[in-house]
C-alpha positions as CSV (number, residue, x, y, z in Angstrom):
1,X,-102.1,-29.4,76.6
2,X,-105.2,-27.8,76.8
3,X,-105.1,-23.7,77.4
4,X,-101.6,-24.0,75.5
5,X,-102.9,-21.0,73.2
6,X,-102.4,-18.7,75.9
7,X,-99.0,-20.4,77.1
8,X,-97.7,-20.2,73.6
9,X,-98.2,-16.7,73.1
10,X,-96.5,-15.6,76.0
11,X,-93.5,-17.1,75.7
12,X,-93.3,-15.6,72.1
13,X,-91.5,-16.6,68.8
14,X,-87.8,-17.3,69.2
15,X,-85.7,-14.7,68.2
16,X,-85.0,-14.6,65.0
17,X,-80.8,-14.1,64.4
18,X,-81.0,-10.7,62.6
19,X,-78.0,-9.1,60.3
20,X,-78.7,-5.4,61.6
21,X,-76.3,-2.5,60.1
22,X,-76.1,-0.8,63.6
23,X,-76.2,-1.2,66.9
24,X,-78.6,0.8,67.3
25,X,-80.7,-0.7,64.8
26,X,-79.8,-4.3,67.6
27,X,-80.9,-2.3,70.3
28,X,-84.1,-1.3,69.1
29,X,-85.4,-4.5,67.9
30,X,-84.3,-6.3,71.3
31,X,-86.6,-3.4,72.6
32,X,-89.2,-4.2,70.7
33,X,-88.8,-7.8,71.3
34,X,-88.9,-7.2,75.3
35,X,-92.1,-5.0,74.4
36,X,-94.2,-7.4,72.3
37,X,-93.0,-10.1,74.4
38,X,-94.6,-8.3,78.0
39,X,-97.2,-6.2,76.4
40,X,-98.3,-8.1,72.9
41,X,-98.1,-11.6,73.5
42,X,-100.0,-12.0,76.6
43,X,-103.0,-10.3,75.6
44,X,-103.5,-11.4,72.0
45,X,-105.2,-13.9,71.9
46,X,-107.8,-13.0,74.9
47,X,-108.8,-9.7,73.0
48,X,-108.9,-11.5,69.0
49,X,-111.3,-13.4,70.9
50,X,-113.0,-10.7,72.4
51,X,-112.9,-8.3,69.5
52,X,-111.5,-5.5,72.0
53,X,-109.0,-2.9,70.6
54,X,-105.9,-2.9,72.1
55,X,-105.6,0.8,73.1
56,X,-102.8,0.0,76.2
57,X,-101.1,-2.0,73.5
58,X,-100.4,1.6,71.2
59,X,-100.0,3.7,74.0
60,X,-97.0,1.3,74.9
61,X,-95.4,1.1,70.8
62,X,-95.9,4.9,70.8
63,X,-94.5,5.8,73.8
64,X,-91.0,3.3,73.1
65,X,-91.0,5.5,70.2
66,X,-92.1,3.0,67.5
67,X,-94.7,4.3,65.6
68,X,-93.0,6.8,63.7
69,X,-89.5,5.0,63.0
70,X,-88.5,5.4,59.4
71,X,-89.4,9.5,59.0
72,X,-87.4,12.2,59.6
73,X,-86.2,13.0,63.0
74,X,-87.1,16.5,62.3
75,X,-90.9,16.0,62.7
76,X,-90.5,13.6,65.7
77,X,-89.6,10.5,63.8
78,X,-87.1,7.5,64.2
79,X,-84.8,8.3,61.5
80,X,-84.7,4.4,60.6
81,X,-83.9,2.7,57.7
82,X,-87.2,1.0,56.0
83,X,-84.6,-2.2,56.3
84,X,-85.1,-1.9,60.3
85,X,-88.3,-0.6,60.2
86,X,-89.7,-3.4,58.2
87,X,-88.1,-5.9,61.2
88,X,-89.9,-4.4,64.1
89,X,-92.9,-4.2,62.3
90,X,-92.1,-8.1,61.8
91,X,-91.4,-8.7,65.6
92,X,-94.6,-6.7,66.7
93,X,-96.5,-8.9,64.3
94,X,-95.0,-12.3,65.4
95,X,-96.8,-11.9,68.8
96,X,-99.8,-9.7,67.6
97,X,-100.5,-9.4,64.0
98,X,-103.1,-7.2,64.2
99,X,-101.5,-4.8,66.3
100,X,-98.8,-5.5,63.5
101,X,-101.2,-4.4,60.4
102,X,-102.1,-1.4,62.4
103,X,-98.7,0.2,62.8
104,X,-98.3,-0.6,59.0
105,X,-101.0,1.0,58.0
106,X,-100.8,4.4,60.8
107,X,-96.9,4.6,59.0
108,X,-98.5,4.3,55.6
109,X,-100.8,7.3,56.2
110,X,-97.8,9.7,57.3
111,X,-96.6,8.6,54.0
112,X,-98.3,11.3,52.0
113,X,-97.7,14.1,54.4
114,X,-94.1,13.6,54.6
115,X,-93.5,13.4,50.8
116,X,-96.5,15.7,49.4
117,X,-97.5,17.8,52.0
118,X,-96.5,21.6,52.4
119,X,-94.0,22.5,55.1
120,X,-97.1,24.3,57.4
121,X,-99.1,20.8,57.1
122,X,-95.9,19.2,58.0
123,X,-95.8,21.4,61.3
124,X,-99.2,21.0,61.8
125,X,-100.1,17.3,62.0
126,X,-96.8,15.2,61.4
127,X,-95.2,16.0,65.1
128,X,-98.8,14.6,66.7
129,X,-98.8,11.4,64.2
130,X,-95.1,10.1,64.3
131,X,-95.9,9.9,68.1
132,X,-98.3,8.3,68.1
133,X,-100.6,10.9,70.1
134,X,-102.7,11.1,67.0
135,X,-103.4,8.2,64.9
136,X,-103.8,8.1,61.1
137,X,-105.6,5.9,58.5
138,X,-106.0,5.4,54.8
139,X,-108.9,5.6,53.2
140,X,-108.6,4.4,49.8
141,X,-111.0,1.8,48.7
142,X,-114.5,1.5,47.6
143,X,-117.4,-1.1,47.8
144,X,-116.9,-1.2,44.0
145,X,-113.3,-0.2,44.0
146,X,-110.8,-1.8,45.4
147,X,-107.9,-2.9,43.2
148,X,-109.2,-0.5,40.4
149,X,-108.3,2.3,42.4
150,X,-109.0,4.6,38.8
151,X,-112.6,4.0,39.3
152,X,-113.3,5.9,42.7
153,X,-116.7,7.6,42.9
154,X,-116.2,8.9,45.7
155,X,-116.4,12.5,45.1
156,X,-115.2,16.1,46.4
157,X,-116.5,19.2,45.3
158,X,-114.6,22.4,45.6
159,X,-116.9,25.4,47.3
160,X,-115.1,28.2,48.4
161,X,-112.3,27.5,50.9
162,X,-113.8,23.8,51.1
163,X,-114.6,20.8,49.2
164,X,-118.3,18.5,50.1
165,X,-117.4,15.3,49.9
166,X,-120.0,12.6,49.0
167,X,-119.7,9.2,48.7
168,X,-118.4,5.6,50.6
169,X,-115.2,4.6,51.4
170,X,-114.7,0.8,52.2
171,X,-112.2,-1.6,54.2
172,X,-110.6,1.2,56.7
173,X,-108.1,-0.2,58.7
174,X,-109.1,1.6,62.1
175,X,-112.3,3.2,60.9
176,X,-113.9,5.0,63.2
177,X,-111.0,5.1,65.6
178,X,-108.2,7.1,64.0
179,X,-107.9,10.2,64.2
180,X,-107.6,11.4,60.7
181,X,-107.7,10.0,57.6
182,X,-106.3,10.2,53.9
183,X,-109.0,10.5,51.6
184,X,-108.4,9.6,48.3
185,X,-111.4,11.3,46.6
186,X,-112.6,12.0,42.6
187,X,-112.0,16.4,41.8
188,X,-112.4,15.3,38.2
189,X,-112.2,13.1,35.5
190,X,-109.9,10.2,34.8
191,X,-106.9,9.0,36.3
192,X,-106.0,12.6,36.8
193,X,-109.4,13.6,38.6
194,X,-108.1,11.9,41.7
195,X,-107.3,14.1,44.8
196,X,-105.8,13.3,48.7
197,X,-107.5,15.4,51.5
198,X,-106.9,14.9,54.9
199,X,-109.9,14.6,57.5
200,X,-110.7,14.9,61.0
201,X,-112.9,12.0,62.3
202,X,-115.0,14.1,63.8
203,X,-116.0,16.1,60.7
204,X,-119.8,16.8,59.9
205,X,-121.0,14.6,57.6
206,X,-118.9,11.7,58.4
207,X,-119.7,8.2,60.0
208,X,-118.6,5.2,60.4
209,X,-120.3,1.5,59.7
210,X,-120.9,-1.4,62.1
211,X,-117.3,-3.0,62.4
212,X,-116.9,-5.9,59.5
213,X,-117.2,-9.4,61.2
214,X,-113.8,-10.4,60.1
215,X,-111.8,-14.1,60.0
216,X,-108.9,-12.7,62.1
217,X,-107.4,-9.3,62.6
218,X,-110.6,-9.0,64.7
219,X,-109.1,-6.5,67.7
220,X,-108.3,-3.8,65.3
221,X,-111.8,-2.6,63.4
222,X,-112.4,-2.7,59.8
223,X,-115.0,-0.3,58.6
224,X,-116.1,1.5,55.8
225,X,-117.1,5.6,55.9
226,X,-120.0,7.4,54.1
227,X,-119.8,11.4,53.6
228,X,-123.1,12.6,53.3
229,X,-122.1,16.7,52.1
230,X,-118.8,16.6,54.5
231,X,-117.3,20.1,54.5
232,X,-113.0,19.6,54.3
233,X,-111.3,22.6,54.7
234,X,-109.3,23.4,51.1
235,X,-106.4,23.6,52.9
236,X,-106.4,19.7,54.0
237,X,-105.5,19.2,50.3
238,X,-102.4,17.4,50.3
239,X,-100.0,18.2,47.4
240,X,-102.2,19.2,44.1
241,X,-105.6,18.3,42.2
242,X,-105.4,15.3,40.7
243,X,-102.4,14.2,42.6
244,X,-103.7,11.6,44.6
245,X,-103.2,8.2,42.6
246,X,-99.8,9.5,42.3
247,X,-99.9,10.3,45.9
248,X,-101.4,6.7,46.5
249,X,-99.6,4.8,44.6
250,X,-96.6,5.7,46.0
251,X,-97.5,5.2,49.5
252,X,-98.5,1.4,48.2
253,X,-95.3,0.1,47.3
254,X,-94.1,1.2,51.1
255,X,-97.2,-0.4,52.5
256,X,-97.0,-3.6,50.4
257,X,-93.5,-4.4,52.4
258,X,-94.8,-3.3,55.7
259,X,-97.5,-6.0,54.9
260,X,-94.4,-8.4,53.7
261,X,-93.0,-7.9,57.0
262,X,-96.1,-8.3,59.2
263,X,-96.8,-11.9,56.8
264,X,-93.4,-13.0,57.5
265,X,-94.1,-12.1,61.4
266,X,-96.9,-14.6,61.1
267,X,-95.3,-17.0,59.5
268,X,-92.2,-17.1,61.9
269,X,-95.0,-17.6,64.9
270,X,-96.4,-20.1,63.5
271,X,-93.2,-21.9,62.2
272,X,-92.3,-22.0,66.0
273,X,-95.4,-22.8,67.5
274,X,-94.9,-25.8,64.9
275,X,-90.9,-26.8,66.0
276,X,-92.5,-26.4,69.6
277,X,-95.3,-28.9,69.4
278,X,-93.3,-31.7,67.1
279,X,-90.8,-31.2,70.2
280,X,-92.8,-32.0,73.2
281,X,-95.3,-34.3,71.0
282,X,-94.5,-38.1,71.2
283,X,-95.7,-40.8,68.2
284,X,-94.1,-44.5,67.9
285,X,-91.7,-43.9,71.1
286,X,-90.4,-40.7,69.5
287,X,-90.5,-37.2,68.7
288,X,-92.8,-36.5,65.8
289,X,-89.8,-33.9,64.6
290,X,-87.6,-36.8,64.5
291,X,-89.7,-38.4,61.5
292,X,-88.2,-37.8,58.7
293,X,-91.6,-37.2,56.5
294,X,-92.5,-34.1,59.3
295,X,-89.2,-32.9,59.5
296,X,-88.8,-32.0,56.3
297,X,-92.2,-30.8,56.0
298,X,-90.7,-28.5,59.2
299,X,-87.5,-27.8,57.0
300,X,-89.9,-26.5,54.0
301,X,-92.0,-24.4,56.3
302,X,-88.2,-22.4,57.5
303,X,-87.0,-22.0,53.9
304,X,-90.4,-20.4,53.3
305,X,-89.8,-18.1,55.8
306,X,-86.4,-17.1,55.5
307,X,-87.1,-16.4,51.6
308,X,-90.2,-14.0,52.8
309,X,-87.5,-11.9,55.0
310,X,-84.9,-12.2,52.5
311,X,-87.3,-10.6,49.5
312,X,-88.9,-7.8,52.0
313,X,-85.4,-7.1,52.8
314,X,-84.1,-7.2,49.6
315,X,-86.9,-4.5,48.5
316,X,-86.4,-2.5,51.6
317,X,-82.5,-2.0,50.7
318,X,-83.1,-0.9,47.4
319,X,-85.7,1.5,48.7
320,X,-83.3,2.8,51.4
321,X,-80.4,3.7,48.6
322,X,-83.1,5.4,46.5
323,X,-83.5,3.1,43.7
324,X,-86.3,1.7,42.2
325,X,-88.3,-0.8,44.1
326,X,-91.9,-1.0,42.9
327,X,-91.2,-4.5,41.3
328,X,-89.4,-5.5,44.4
329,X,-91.8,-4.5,46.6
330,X,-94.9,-6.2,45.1
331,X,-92.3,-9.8,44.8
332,X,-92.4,-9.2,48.3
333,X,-95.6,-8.9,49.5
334,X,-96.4,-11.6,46.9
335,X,-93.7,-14.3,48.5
336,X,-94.1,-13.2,51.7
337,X,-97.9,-13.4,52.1
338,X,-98.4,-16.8,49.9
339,X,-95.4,-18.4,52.4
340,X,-97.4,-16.7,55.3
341,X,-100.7,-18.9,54.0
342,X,-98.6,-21.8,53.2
343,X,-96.2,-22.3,56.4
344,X,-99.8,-21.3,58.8
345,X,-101.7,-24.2,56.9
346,X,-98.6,-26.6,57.4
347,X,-98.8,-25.3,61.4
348,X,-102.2,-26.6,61.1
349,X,-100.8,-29.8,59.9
350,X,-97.9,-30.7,62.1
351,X,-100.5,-29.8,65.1
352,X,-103.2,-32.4,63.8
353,X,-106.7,-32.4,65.9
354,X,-104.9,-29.9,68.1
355,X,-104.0,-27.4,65.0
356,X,-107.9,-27.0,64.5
357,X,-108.7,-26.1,67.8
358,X,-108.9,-22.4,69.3
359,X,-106.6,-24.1,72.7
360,X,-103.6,-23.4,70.5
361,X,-102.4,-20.3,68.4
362,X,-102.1,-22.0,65.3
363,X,-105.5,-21.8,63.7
364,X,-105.5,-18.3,64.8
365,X,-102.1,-17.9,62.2
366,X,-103.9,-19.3,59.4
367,X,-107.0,-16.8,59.6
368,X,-104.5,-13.8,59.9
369,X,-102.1,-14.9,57.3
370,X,-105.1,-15.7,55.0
371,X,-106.3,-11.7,54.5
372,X,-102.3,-10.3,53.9
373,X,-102.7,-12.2,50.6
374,X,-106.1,-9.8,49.9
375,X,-105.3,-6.0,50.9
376,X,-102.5,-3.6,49.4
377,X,-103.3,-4.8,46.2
378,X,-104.2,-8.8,46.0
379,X,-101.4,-10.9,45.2
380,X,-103.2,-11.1,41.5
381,X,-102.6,-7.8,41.1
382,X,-98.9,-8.2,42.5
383,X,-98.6,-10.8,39.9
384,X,-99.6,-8.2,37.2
385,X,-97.2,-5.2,38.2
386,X,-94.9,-7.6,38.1
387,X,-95.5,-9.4,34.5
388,X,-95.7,-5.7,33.2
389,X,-92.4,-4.7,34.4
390,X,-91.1,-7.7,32.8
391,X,-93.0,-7.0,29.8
392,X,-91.7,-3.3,29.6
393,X,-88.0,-4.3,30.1
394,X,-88.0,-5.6,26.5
């Protein structure tokens, strides 16, 4: 069984039997599956290894249309309902999933654009990012500020038609390779004092760190930014002064389910990788899934799964008929991302001596499910949205 990483990863996850409310919605995700399958899969594990972007990899999801799916059609996008887009984004992450966390997080930076920006910013930069010829990232946090997203230092100071940015931005999903970036930056004082600009990676004044040495995820850099008296244009202000927690907030609760749907993506690889070994594995003259102790250890790990897709789902509908979903959303990335940790480490398990070896994928599952449990807001912090919206229904 030796090299089975590789083997594994090719064939893919089985599909997964999907309740789809068009056919076009069937159609795309058998593209995507045909996609991620001949282009994801067989790569993956060769550049995690390797630490090499996957550049072929986007050209491919962006040229199949996939980066841009659930914005208007108007500005080049897929016109998809979150419900679908959330289940490619699973699919692309089942084979890859830091190709997976990468789309995630380029939709979550057209987020702002498309629901603050002006119409001429719209024309200007949305057509370029929803296919995929330009890619975006978000550039919230801060060495001292992650979850506490109030206490940014990061500051931008308005001088005639610009503001100089100073300051550090940390944990940049594609730092230093996208092409522009929301920067949530401090224009005053308080939760209000918080603005979103949008910058060009090639501005003066701004740089990139050495890539973070990562447990998984490792293809796609993480990296934090320092503006050292960066001049932004006033006109890359996305919607007003002190907008941008608003702003930010907003685009969370979308990017907490696209990181709900990527966890779940893991999950499902590794909850086949798992129904695949205990098959061709033999202990006592039989199948180790024909024990009874590891089968139901195999049932447990697909219950923990289909409740992840059921929640992000669950979320995604309400956000697709316009209700409230804030409370949904963070259930989600909280019961997808803890089943993600949970079914990977069981992967481990059912694999024994051969789980904890880099010859098969399942090791690699664990260290990726491990961070979707850390970023868009830790699940402690989705644990205490949720606790206050209980709190304030009384």
């Amino acid at each position: 069984m030796r090299g089975a990483n590789t083997m594994a990863t090719e064939r893919g996850p089985r599909p997964v039997d999907r309740l789809l409310p068009t056919d076009e919605a069937h159609d795309l995700i058998e593209l995507t599956r045909d996609i991620a399958d001949k282009t994801l899969a067989p790569i993956a594990a060769e550049y995690e290894k390797a630490e090499k972007y996957p550049d072929v990899a986007f050209a491919t999801l962006a040229k199949a249309g996939l980066l841009g799916l659930p914005y208007p059609e108007e500005w080049g996008g897929g016109a998809q309902p979150y419900e679908v887009y959330l289940q490619v984004l699973e699919e692309i992450a089942a084979r890859w999933a830091a190709v997976g966390v990468a789309v995630s997080v380029h939709g979550l930076s057209c987020h702002p654009l498309v629901n603050f920006g002006t119409e001429e910013q719209k024309q200007r930069w949305l057509p370029s990012l929803l296919a995929g010829d330009t890619i975006g990232a978000y550039s919230l946090s801060e060495p001292q500020a992650g979850s506490d997203a109030a206490a940014l230092t990061c500051r931008a100071v308005r001088d005639g038609d610009d503001y100089v940015v100073r300051g550090t931005k940390a944990w940049i999903t594609h730092g230093g390779i996208a092409d522009v970036y929301n920067l949530f930056a401090r224009t005053g004082e308080g939760s209000k004092g918080v603005s979103c600009l949008l910058v060009d990676r090639d501005t003066d004044g701004l740089s990139f760190g050495k890539p973070e040495d990562k447990m998984g995820l490792r293809a796609v850099p993480t990296a934090a930014a320092t503006y050292d008296d960066a001049r932004v244009p006033a006109d890359r202000l996305v919607g007003t002064e002190g907008q941008g927690l608003q702003i930010a907030f907003s685009a969370l609760d979308s990017g907490r389910l696209g990181i709900a749907a990527v966890a779940t993506g893991i999950a499902q690889a590794a909850l086949d990788e798992a129904v695949r070994y205990s098959q061709e594995r033999e202990t006592f003259g039989k199948k180790i899934a024909d024990h009874q102790g590891l089968g139901f250890v195999l049932a447990d790990m697909a219950a923990a799964v289909d409740s992840a897709r059921a929640t992000y789902l669950d979320a995604a509908r309400r956000r697709d008929a316009g209700r409230q979903y804030s409370r949904a959303a963070s259930v989600a990335k909280l019961v997808a991302t803890d089943a993600a940790m949970k079914v990977t480490t069981d992967a481990v398990q059912v694999l024994g001596g051969n789980g904890y070896t880099t010859d098969f994928p399942a090791e690699r599952y664990m260290r990726e499910a491990k961070i979707t449990q850390i970023f868009e807001g830790t699940n402690q912090i989705q644990r205490l949205v949720i606790s206050r919206t209980l709190a304030a229904s009384f």
